[in-house]
Phi, psi and omega in degrees: 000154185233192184217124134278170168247089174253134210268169186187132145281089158030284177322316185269284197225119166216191206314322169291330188284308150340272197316302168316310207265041166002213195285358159311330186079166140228179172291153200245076217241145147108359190275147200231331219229142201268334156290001148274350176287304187282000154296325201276300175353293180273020181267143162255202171285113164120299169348116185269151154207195210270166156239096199257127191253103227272166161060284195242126200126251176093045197216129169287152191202003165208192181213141174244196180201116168308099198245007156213153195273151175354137199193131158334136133317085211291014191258015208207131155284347199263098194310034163271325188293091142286176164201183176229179182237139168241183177185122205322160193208286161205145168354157162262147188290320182200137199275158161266093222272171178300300187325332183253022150273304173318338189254322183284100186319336203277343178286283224336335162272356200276159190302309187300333202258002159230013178196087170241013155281336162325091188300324160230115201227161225237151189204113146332127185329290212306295193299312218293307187264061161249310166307333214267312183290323173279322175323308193135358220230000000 
């Protein structure tokens, strides 16, 4: 199993609009940038990540699940655009902010904390339990 972090702005879609959409899930849509693409790329089925609420927040507030692999991107005709689909798996106990990624010495490779414009990022084993102890889990 690997772990990502996927970023969504609150406003637009966030961990309650997940979470309303039950085990259906939803596409993972809208991503633009190919190094987040070939991220999704490389997900399987089962694959867990972060649910990060990007802009307002500035925090992980869930744990998702990859429940179908790279697939055309239906909000786009043009096939360079892929996704995958996820679907909430459950609330974080106390969410994790950038600021306390920031401050945890044991984060300092992680991808948000050097790269937090990156909309979909790769999560380490290492880092995955680091965020999870701070979660609360």
């Amino acid at each position: 199993m690997a772990y990502w972090l996927f970023k969504s702005e609150p406003d637009v879609f966030g961990w309650d609009d997940l979470v309303a959409r039950g085990d259906r899930g939803e596409e993972w849509d809208g991503v633009r940038n190919y190094q987040a693409r070939n991220n999704m790329r490389a997900m399987k089925k089962g694959d867990l990540g972060l649910f990060y609420h990007s802009n307002q927040g500035k925090e992980a507030v869930g744990i998702c699940e990859v429940i179908a692999e790279i697939h055309p991107d239906s909000t786009t005709d043009d096939p360079r655009w892929e996704c995958v689909d996820v679907k909430a798996v459950k609330p974080l106990p106390r969410f994790v902010s950038l600021e306390q990624a920031k401050a945890e010495p044991r984060l300092k490779d992680m991808a948000l904390v050097n790269n937090t414009r990156l909309s979909v990022q790769p999560v380490t084993e290492g880092e995955w339990a680091v965020v999870m102890e701070l979660a609360g889990l």
